[in-house]
KEMIFI-932199 format. One record per residue (C-alpha): x, y, z. Coordinates in steps of 0.25 Angstrom, whole numbers, plus 5000, padded with zeros to 4 digits. Example, Ala and Ser with C-alpha at 12.3 -4.5 7.8 and 13.67 -1.06 7.14 Angstrom:
! residues 2
<site c1="5049" c2="4982" c3="5031"/>
<site c1="5055" c2="4996" c3="5029"/>
This chain:
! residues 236
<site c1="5000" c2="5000" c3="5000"/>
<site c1="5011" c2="5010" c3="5004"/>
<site c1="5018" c2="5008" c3="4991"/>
<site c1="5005" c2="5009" c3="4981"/>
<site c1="5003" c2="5023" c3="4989"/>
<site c1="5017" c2="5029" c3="4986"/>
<site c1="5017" c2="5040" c3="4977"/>
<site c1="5030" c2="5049" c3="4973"/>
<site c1="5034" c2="5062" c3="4972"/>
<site c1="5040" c2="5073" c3="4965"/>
<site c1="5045" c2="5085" c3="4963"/>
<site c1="5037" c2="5097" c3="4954"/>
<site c1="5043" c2="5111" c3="4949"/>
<site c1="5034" c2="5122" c3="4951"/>
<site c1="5043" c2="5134" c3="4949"/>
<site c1="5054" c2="5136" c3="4959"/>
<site c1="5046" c2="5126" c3="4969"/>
<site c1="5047" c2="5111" c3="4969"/>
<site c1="5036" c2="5105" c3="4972"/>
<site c1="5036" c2="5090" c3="4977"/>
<site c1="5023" c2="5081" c3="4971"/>
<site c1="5018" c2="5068" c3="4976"/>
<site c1="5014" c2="5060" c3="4966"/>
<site c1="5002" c2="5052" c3="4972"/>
<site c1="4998" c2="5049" c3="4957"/>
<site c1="5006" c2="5036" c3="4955"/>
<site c1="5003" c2="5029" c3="4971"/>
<site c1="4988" c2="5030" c3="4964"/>
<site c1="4986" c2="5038" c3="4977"/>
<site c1="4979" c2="5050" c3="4968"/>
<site c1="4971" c2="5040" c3="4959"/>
<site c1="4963" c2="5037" c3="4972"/>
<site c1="4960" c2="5052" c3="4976"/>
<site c1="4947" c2="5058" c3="4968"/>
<site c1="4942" c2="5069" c3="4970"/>
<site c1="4929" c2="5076" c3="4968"/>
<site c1="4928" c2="5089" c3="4973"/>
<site c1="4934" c2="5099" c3="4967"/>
<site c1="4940" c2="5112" c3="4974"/>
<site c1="4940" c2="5127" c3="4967"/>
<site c1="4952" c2="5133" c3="4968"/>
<site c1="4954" c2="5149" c3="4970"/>
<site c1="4959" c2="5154" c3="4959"/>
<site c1="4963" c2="5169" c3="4955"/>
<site c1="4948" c2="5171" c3="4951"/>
<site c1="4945" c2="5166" c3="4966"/>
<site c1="4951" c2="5178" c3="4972"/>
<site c1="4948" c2="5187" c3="4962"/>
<site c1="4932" c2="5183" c3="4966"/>
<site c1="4937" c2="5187" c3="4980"/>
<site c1="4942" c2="5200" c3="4979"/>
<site c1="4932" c2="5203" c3="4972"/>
<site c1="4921" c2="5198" c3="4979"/>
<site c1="4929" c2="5206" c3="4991"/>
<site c1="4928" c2="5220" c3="4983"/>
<site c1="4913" c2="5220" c3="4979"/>
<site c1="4910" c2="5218" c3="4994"/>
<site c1="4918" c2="5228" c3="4999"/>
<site c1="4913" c2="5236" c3="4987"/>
<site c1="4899" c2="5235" c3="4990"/>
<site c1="4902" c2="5239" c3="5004"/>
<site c1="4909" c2="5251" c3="4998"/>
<site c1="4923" c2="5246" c3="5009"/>
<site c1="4938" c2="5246" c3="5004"/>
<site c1="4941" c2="5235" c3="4995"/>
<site c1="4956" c2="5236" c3="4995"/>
<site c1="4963" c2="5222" c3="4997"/>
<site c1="4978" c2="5215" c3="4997"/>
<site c1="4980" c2="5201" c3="4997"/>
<site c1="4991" c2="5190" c3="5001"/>
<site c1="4992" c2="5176" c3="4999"/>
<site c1="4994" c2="5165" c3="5007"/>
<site c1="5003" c2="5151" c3="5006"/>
<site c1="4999" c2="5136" c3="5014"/>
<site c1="5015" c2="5130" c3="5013"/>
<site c1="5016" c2="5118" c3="5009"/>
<site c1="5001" c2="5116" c3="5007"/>
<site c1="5000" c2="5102" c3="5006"/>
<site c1="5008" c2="5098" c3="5017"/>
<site c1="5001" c2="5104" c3="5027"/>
<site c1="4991" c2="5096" c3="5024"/>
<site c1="4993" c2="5080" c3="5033"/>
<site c1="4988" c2="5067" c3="5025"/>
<site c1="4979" c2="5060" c3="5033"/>
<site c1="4985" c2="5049" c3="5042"/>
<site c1="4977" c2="5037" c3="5033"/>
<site c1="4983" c2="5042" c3="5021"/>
<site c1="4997" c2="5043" c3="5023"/>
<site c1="4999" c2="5030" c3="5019"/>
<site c1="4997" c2="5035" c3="5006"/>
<site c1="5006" c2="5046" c3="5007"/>
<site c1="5019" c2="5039" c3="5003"/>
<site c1="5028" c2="5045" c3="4992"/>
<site c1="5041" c2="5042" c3="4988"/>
<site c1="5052" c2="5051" c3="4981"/>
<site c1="5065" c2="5048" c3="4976"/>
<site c1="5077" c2="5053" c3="4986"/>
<site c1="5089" c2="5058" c3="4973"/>
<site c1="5099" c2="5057" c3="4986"/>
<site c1="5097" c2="5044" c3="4990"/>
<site c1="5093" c2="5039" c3="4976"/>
<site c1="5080" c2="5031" c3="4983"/>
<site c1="5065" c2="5032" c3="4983"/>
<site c1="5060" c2="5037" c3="4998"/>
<site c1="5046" c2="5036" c3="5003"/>
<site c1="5037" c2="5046" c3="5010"/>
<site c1="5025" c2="5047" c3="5017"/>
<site c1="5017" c2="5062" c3="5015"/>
<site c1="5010" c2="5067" c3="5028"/>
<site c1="5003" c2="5078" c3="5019"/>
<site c1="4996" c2="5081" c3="5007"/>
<site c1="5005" c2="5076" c3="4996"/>
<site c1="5006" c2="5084" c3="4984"/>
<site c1="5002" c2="5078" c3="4972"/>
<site c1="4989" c2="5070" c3="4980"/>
<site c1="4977" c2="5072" c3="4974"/>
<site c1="4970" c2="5073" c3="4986"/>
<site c1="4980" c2="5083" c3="4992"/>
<site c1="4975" c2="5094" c3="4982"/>
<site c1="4961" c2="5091" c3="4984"/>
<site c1="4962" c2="5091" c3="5000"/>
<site c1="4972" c2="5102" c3="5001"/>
<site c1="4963" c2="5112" c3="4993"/>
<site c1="4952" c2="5109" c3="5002"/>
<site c1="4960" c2="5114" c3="5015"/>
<site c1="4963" c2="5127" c3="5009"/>
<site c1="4949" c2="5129" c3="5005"/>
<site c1="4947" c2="5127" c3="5019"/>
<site c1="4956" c2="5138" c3="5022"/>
<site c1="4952" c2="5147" c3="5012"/>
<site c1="4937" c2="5144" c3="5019"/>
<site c1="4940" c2="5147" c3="5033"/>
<site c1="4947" c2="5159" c3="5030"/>
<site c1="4935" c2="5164" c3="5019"/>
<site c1="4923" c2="5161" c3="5029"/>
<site c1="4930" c2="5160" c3="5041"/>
<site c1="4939" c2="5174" c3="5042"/>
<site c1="4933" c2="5180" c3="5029"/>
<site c1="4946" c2="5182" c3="5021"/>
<site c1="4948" c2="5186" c3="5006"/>
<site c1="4956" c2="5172" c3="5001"/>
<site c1="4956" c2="5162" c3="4991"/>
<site c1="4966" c2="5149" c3="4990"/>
<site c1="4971" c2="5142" c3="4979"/>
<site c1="4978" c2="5129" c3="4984"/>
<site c1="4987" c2="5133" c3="4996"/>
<site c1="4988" c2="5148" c3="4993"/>
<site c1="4978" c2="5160" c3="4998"/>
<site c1="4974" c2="5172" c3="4995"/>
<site c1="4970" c2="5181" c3="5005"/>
<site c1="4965" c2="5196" c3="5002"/>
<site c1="4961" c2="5208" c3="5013"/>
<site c1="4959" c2="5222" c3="5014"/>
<site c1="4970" c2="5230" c3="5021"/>
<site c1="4961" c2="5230" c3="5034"/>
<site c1="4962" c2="5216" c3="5035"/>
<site c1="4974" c2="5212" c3="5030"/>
<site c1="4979" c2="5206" c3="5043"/>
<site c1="4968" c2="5201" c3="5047"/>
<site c1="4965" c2="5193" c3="5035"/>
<site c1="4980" c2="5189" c3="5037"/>
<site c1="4979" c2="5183" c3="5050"/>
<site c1="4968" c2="5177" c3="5049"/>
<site c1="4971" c2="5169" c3="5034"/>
<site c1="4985" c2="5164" c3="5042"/>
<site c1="4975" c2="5162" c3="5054"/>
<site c1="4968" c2="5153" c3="5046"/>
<site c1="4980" c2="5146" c3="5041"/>
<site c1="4986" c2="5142" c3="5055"/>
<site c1="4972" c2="5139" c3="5062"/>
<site c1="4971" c2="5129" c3="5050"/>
<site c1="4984" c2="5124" c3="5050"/>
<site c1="4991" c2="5126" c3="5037"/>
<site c1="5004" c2="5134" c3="5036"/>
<site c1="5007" c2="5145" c3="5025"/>
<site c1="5018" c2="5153" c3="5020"/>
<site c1="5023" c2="5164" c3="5030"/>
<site c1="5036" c2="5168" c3="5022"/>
<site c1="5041" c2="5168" c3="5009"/>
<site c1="5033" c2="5173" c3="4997"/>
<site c1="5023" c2="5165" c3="4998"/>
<site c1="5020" c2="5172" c3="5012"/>
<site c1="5012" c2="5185" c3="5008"/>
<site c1="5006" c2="5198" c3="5012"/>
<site c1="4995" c2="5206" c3="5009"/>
<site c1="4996" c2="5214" c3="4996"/>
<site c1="4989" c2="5222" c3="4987"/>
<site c1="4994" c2="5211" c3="4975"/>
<site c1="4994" c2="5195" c3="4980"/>
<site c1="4999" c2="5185" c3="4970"/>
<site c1="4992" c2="5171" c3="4968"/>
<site c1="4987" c2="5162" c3="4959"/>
<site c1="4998" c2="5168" c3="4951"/>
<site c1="4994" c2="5181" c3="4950"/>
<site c1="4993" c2="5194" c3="4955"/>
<site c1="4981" c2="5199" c3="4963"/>
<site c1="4982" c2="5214" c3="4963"/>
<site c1="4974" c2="5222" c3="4973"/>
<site c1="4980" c2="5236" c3="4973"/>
<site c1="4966" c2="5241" c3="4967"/>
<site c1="4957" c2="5233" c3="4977"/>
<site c1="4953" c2="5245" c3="4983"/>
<site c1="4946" c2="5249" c3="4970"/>
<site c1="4940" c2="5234" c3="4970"/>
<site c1="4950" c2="5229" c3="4958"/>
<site c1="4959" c2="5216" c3="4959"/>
<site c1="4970" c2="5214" c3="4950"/>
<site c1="4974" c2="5201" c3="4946"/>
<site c1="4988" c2="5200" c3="4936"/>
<site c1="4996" c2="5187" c3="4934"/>
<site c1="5009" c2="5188" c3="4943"/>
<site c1="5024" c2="5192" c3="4937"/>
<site c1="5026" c2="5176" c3="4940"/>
<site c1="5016" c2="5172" c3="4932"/>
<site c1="5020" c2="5181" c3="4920"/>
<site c1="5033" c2="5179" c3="4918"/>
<site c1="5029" c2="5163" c3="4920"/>
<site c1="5020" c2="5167" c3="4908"/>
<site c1="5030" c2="5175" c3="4900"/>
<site c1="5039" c2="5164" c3="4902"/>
<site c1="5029" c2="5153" c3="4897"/>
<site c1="5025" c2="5162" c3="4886"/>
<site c1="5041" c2="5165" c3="4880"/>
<site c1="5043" c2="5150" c3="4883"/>
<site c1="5033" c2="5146" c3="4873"/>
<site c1="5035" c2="5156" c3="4863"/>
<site c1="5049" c2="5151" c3="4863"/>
<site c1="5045" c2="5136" c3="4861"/>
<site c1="5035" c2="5140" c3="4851"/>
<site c1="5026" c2="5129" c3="4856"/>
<site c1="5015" c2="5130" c3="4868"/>
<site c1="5015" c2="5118" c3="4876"/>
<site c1="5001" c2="5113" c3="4884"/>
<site c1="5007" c2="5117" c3="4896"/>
<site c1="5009" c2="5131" c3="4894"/>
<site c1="4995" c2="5135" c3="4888"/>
């Protein structure tokens, strides 16, 4: 039984990061999971409905529309999440150690990355989050995967603050404190990969432009192919 579980894993390139996968695929682990639900992500248009749902209330209540906006990171999303104790026998993976020039075996105690289930299950808790903190403490945010968006006026911008990351260790789930990925509140908040603009919010406008990441990933993409003189599926 241990050995028809095992499944193997490896490395993915996304960037400047390396992301390590475990292929649950060939232990048939994955061709036992089916799902029926279906979850809806929040997208750029989910914010966007937002704000301005935000902007006609305040609008219509003739008060200060102005907002800024910060973002918000889980670490290591998946791994903050424990398998349950009866499925760990199904947890096992291998990898090949290039030092010791041997095959070694482990066991996951969380949600592995490339389980079909993990997706499912892990999407489900952060809409958990994003509900508690909507309904709960009334917030302006939306989440897509592990990252959140969170928007206030200038009012409330620490108390929106606190409470999110209130929120965050009430429930249990670690995010990023440093680094880029540890934001505060501006008047322009990058996500989704883009640039959500909110210097007119006053006036009841929200800019949205594609980040300088995204561009010159773009402009690349674009002088890459007009240099091959071919357009591959990928890259339409």
């Amino acid at each position: 039984m241990l050995f028809r579980s095992i499944s193997r894993r490896f490395p993915l390139v996304q960037g400047s990061k390396i992301r390590m996968i475990d292929d649950y695929s060939v232990s048939g682990v994955n061709d036992s999971c089916t799902i029926n639900t279906k979850l809806d992500l929040h997208a750029v248009d989910t914010f966007i409905a937002a704000v301005r749902a935000y902007f006609d209330g305040m609008r219509s209540q003739d008060r200060d529309m102005s907002l800024t906006a910060k973002t918000y990171d889980l670490k290591s999303a998946y791994r903050q999440v424990p398998v349950r104790e009866d499925h760990l026998k199904f947890g096992y993976f291998c990898i090949y150690n290039h030092e010791t020039d041997e095959v070694e075996l482990y066991r996951s105690r969380t949600l592995p990355f490339g389980a079909t289930h993990s997706v499912f299950n892990f999407l489900r808790l952060a809409r958990m989050i994003h509900h508690i903190a909507c309904r709960g403490a009334y917030l302006l945010t939306t989440n897509f995967y592990d990252d959140f968006s969170l928007a206030s006026n200038n009012c409330l911008r620490e108390s929106s603050k606190n409470c999110m990351e209130l929120i965050f260790l009430f429930t249990g789930w670690e995010f990023a404190t440093d680094g880029k990925k540890a934001t505060t509140f501006a008047e322009i908040c990058c996500a989704l990969g883009v640039a959500f603009n909110l210097s007119m919010s006053d006036r009841g406008i929200l800019e949205i432009k594609n980040t300088e990441a995204r561009v010159a990933g773009l402009v690349k993409q674009i002088q890459s192919v007009l240099e091959l003189g071919t357009l591959s599926r990928s890259d339409t």
